[in-house]
C-alpha positions in Angstrom: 46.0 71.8 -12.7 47.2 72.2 -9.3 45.0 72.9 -5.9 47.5 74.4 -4.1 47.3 78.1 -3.4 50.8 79.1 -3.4 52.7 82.4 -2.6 52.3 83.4 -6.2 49.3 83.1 -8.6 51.9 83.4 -11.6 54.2 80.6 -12.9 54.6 76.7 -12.3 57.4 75.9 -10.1 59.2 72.6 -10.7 58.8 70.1 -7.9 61.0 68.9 -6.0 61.6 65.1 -5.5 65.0 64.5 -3.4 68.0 66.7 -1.2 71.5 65.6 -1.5 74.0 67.8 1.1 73.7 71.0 -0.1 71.6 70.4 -3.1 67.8 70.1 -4.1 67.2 67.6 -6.9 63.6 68.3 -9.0 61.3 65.9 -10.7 63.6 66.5 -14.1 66.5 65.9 -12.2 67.7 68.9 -12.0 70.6 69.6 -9.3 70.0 73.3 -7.6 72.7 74.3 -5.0 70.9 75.8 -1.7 72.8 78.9 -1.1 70.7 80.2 1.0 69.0 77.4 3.0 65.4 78.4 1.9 65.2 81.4 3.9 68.4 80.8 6.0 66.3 77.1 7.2 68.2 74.5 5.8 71.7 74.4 8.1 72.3 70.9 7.4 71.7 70.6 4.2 68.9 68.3 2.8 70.1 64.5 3.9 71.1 64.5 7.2 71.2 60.9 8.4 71.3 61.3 12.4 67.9 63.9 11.7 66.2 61.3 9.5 66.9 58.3 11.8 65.9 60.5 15.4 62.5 60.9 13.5 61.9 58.0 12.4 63.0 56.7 15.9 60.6 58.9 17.7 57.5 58.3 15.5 57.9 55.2 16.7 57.6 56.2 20.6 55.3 59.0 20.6 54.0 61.9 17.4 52.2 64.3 19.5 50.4 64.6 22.7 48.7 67.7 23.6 50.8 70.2 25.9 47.4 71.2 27.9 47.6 67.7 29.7 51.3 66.2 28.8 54.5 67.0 28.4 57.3 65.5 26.4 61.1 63.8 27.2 62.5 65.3 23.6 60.5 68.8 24.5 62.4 68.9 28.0 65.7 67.3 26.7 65.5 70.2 23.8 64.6 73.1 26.8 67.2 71.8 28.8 70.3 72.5 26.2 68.5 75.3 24.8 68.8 77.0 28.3 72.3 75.4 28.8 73.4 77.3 25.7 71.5 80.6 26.0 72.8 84.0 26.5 72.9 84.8 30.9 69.7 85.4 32.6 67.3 83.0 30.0 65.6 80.0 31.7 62.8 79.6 30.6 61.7 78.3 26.3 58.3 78.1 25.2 58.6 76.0 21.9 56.1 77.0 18.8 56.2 75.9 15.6 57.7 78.6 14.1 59.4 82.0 13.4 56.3 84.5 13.5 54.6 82.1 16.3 57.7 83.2 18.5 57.5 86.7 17.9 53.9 86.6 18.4 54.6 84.9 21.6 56.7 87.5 22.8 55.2 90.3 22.0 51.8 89.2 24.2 54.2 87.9 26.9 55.7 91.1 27.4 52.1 92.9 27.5 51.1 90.1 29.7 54.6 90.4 32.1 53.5 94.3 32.6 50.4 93.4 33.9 51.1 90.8 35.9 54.0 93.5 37.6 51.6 95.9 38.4 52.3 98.3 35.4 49.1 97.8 32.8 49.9 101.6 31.6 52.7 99.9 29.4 51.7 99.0 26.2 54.0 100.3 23.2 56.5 98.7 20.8 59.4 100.5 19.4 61.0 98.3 16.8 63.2 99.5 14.1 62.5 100.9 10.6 63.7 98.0 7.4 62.9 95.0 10.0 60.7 91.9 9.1 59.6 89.6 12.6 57.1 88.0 10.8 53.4 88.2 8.8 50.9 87.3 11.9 49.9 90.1 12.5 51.5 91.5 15.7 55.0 90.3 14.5 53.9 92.4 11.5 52.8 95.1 13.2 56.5 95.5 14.8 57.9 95.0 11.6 59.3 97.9 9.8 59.2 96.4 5.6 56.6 98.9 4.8 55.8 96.8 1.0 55.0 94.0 3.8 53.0 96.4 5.9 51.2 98.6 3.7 47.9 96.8 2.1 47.5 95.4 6.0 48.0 98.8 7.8 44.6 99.3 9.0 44.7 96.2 10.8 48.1 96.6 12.5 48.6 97.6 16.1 50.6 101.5 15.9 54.3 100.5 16.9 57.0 103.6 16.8 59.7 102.6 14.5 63.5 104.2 14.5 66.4 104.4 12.2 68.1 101.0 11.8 71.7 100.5 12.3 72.6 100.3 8.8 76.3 101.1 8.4 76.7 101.4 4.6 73.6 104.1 4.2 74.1 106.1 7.4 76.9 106.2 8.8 78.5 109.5 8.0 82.4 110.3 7.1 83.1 112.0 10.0 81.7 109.0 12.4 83.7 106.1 13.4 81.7 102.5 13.1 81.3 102.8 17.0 80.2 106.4 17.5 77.9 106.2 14.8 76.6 103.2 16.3 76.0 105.5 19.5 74.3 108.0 17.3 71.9 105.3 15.9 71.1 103.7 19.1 70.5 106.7 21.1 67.3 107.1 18.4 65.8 104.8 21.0 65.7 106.7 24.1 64.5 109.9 22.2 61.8 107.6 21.2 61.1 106.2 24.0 60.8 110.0 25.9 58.5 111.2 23.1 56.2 108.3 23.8 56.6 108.7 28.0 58.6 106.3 29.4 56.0 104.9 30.9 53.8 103.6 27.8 56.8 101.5 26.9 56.8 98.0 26.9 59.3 96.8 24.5 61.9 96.9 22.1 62.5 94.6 19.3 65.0 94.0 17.0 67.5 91.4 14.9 71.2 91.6 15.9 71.7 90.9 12.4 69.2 92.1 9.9 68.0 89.0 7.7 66.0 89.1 5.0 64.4 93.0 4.4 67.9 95.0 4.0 69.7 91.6 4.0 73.1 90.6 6.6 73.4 94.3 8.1 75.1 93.4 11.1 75.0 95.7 14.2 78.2 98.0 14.5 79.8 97.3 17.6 78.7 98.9 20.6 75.1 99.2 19.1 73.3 97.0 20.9 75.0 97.3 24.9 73.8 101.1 24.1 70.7 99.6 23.3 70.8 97.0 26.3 71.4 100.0 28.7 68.5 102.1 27.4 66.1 99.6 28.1 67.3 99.1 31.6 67.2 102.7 32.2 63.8 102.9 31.4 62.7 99.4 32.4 61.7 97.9 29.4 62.1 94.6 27.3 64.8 93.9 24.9 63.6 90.8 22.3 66.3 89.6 20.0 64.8 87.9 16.7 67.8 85.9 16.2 64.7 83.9 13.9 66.9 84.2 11.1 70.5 85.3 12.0 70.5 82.7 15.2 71.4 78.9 16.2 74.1 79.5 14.7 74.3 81.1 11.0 76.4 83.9 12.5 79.3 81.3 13.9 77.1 81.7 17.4 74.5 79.5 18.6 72.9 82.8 19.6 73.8 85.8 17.2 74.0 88.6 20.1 76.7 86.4 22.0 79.0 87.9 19.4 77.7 91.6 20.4 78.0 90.6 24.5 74.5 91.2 25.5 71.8 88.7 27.1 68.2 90.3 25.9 65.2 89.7 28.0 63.6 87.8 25.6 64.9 85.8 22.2 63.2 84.2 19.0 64.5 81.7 17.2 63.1 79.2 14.7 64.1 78.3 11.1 67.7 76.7 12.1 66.4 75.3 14.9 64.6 72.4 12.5 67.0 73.0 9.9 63.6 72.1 7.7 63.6 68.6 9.1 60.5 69.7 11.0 58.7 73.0 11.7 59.8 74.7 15.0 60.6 77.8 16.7 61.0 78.9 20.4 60.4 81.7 22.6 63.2 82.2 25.3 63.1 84.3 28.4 64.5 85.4 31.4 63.4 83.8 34.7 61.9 87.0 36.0 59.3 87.0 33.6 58.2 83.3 33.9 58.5 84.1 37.8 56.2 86.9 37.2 53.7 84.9 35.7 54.1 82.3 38.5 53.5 84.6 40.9 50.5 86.3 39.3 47.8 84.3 37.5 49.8 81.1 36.8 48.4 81.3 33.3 49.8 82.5 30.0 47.1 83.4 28.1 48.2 82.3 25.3 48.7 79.0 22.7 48.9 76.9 19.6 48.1 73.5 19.3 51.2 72.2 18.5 53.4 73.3 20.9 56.2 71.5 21.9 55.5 69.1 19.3 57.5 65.5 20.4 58.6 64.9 16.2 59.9 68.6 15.9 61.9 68.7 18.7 63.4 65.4 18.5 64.5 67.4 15.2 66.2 70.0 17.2 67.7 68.0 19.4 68.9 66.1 16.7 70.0 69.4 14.7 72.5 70.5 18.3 73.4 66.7 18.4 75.2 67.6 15.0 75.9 70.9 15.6 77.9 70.3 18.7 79.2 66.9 17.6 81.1 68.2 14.8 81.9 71.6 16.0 79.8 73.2 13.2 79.8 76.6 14.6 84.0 76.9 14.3 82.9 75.5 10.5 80.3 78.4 10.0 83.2 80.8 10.7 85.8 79.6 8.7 83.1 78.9 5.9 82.1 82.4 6.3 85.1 83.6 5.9 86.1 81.8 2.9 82.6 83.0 1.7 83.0 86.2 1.6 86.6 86.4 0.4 85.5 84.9 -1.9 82.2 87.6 -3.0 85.0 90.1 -2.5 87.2 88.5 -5.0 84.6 88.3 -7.5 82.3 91.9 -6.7 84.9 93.7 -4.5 85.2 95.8 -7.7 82.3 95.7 -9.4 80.7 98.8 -10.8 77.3 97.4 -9.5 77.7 96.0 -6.0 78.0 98.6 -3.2 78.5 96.5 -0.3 79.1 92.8 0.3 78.5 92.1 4.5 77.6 89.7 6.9 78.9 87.4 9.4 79.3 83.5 9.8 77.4 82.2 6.8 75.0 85.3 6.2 76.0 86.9 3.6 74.3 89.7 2.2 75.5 91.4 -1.6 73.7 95.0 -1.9 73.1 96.0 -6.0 73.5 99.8 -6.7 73.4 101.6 -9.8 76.2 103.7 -9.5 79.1 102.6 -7.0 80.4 105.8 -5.9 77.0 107.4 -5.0 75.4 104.4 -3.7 72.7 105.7 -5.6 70.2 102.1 -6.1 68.8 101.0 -9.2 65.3 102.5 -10.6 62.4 100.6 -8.8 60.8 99.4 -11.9 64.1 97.3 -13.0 63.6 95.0 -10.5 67.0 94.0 -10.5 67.2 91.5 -7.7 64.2 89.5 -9.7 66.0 88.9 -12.2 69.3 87.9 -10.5 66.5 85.3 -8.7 65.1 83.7 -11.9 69.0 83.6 -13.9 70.5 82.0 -10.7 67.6 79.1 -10.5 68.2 78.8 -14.1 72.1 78.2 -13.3 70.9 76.0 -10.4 71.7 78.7 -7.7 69.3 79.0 -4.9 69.2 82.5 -3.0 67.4 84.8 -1.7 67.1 88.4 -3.4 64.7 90.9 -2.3 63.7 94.4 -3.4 63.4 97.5 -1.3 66.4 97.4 0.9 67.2 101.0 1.4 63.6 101.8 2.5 60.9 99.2 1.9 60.9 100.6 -1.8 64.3 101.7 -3.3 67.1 99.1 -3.6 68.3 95.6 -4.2 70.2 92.8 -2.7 70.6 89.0 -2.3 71.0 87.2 1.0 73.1 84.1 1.0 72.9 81.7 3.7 74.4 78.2 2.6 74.0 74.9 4.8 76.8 75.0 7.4 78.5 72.0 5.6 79.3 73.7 2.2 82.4 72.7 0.9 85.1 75.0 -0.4 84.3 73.7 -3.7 80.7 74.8 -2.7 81.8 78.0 -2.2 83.1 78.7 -5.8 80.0 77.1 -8.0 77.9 79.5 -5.4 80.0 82.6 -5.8 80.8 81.7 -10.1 77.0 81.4 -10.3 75.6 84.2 -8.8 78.1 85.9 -10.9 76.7 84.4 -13.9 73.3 85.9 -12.8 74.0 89.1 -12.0 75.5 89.6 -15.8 72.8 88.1 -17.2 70.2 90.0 -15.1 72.3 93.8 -16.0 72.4 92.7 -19.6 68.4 92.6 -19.7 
């Protein structure tokens, strides 16, 4: 009998033993293809050599030393090109240990930046409606997955949530993709006058929607509407590029794709690529000047911070990154990806959308295509198409409740950067296989 208390009471899962490329191995010997990372974590795939050999080098050197009296060559190296790389205005990176640790992190800087400018009044969140930043709970409290939300609700802080951009569900048929985008963005300064302007601290949300309503990418235009809003009113933009950043989109940073530069910018699960836990916050330099200016102090922390073994991993993960020009990979991958999805579900009676950019992928399950009208509740379709793809030895990532937190199905699909083409069709032939099987039950 096992000890562990895992995410689910029900089941035994098999254990894994060993990663090859793209591929998890179990105890039985079982080969599983990744295609989607984890949760959009493993980039590399699950043998990197330059990873494995950086840690094993730096556990030599130095594990941890505590950030309250020390800091670290591989935590200012991995600052250093983090900055280098980031979207204009960020110069600061306050490394965590992962993706709801950076949210977190935010969310208190930006109460803390308000204070510290003379402006304590501001104090609200507006996030957006089918978004997930993470389950501490302030990250959940800006979240918008109400199935996530609801048993916690009485110990979340109230945050205003809007309309998302969600282009297949609301975009109307006399809208182009732009003015809709307008339309759906302007939801924010209504919001943000209903509230008072200024009670407004911050607004949060992913430039690519991961895994609630899975790969809904903004429309463009969305988010420089959005950027201009919060300078009008002087308030934060944080990106969560946790999932959809260093670079699962074909961009280090997702919104460099949407040309915008957010006051503040999550990121985490790519960063490690699973080789270590790690996350970062990123910010401009006006807030990190703030806080120099003011108390000095960031009342804030975790204890492993800038851990010296994670972000040698990171360092190693951009080593390989920009060494071998992954990101133009992650494009051309993508795009062979979801040719590919379209090939096999661009016609399918059951799939009502098939999006995403780079390698984020996301395939939305309907009941009836020409309605878009989603499968009953109780089918559980995306379940199913989860347990029949592990059984084929296809790992991905459904999830339920896509349209609104309870009605609707999808799968998210976010392969290691190095998947082959060959990859590509035993992913694509085998999620096939599992959403047959999964209809025929």
């Amino acid at each position: 009998m096992s000890h562990i208390f895992g995410r689910s009471t029900r089941g035994q899962l098999p254990t894994a033993v060993a990663g090859d490329g793209c591929y998890l191995i179990d105890a039985n010997g079982k080969r599983y293809l990744d295609g989607s990372g984890g949760a959009a974590v493993s980039c590399l795939g699950h043998s990197n050599a330059r990873v494995r050999a950086a840690l094993h080098e730096q556990m030599d050197k130095l594990a941890f030393a505590h950030t309250g009296f020390f800091t670290s060559d591989p935590a200012e190296q991995l600052a250093d090109r983090l900055v280098y790389y980031a979207p204009e205005g960020i110069d600061r990176v306050y490394l965590v240990s992962g993706g709801s640790e950076a949210v977190e992190s935010a969310l208190k800087l930006a109460r803390q930046y308000f204070m510290e400018v003379g402006q304590p009044q501001r104090h609200r969140v507006i996030a957006r409606r089918q978004s997930y930043h993470g389950n501490t709970l302030g990250a959940l409290a800006a979240g918008g997955n109400e199935w996530r939300r609801a048993q916690f609700a009485p110990m979340l802080v109230e945050t205003s949530h809007i309309a998302p951009c969600y282009e297949y569900r609301d975009r109307r048929d006399d809208e182009t993709a732009e003015q809709y985008g307008l339309r759906a963005a302007n939801e924010l300064q209504a919001e943000i006058e209903r509230l008072g302007p200024d009670s407004v601290m911050a607004f949060i949300a992913e430039p690519v929607v991961g895994a609630t309503a899975g790969a809904v990418p903004a429309v463009t235009g969305y988010l420089k509407r959005i950027r201009e809003i919060c300078d009008q009113y002087g308030i934060l933009l944080i990106l969560d590029e946790v999932m959809c950043g260093m670079g699962r989109t074909g961009y280090l940073f997702a919104c460099e794709e949407d040309g915008i530069s957010p006051d503040m910018v999550t990121i985490a699960k790519g960063l490690g690529a699973g080789y270590q836990p790690i996350g970062a916050l990123m910010v401009q330099g006006k807030i990190y000047d703030a806080i120099a200016a003011g108390t000095g102090f960031f009342q804030h922390g975790h204890t492993y911070l800038g851990h010296a073994m994670a972000a040698t991993a990171a360092n190693a993960v951009l080593s390989e990154i920009e060494e071998n020009d992954l990101l133009t990979r992650v494009r051309a991958q993508g795009e062979k990806l979801q040719s590919a999805l379209v090939s096999e579900f661009g016609q399918h009676p059951n799939v009502g959308d098939i999006r995403g950019r780079g390698l984020f992928r996301g395939v939305e399950l309907v009941a009836d295509r020409d309605s878009k009208t989603p499968f009953e509740t109780g089918t559980k379709i995306h379940a199913k198409i989860k347990s029949a793809a592990f059984d084929a030895g296809l790992i991905c990532y459904p999830m339920g409740g896509t349209i609104n937190g309870q009605r609707g199905d999808h799968v998210l699909l976010a392969p290691p950067f190095i998947i082959t083409d060959e990859q590509i069709d035993e992913l694509v032939s085998k999620l096939s296989l599992a959403v047959k099987t999964a209809l025929k039950q």
